[in-house]
N, C-alpha and C positions, 0 to 999 in steps of 0.2 A: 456675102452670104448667099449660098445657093446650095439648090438641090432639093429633092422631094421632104416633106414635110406631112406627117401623117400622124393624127389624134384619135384615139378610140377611148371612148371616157364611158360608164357605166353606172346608172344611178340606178337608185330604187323608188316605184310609186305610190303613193300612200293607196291605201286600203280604200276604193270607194272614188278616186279620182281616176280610175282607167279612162274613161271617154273625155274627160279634159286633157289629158295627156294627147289623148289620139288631135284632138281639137286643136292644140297647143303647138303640136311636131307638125300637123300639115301645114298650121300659116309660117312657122318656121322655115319648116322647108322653102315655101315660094317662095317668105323674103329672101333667105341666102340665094336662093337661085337666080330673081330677079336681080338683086343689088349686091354681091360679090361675083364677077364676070372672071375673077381669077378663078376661083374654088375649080378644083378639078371635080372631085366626085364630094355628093354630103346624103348621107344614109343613114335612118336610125331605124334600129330594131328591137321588136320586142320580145318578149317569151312569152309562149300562152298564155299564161295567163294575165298577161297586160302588167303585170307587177316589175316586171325588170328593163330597163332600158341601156341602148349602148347605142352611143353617136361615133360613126366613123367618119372623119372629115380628109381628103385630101386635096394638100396644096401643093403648087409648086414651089413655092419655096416660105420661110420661118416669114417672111414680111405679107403674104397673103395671112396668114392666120394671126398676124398682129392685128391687120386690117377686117379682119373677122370680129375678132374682139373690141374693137372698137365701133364697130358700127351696129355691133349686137348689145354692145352696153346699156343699153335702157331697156331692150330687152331682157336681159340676163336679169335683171335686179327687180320686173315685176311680174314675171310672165311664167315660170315657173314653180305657183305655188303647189302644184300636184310632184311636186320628189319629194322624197322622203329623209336620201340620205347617197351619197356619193358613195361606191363599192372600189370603181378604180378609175387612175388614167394613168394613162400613155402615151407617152411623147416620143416620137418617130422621126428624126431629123435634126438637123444644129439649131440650135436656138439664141436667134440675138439678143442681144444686152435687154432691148427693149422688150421682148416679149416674157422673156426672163423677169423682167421688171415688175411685167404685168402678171405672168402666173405666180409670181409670189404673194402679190395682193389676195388671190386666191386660196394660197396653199393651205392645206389642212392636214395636219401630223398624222392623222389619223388613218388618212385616206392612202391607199396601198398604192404607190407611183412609181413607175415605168420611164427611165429616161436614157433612151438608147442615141446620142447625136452624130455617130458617125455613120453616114450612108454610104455602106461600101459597094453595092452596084444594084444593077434593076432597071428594070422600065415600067413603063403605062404604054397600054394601047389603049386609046379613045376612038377610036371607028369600030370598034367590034362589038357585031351585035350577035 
């Protein structure tokens, strides 16, 4: 399995939890940055008014964002009590068995999903500033 691998997932924040969120995304941020050395790029944004968020993650390929997943797991399950409510995701790239595995433990009927797994061409440039 190989090839770029690309998540953009979108929640919403409860009413009154803006600055725990802000709180929340920047120790996030470090940890992934410090303790996932694959992760190509990881960025979240908000909308004005602090209510909407969207995490764009990229990996090099479907087994760095398993390893995402796994090493965010204790994370994931206390650290997030400021969402509200999941709006969408999207899944950008082939995905293995295992991670497959793993986002179905997640999955939500509800939630609007995006799963495009054939990368038919592209690049990243990482030196440009």
């Amino acid at each position: 399995m190989s090839g770029a691998f690309v998540y953009v997932g979108t929640t919403t924040i409860k009413e009154g939890k803006e600055e725990d969120a802000r709180k929340h995304l920047a120790e996030l941020v470090d940890f992934v940055e410090t303790n996932e050395p694959r992760m190509i790029a990881f960025h979240a944004f908000l909308d004005q008014a602090g209510r909407t968020l969207t995490i764009v993650q990229l990996h090099p390929d479907s087994s760095s964002m398993e390893f995402h997943m796994q090493v965010n797991a204790k994370h994931f399950a206390t650290s997030f009590d400021f969402l509200e409510s999941i709006v969408s995701e999207q899944y950008y790239g082939e995905i293995s068995q295992a991670l497959a595995a793993e986002l179905a433990k997640w999955d939500d009927s509800s939630v609007a999903t995006t799963r495009l797994p054939i990368h038919e061409g592209g690049f990243t440039r990482t030196n440009v500033r």
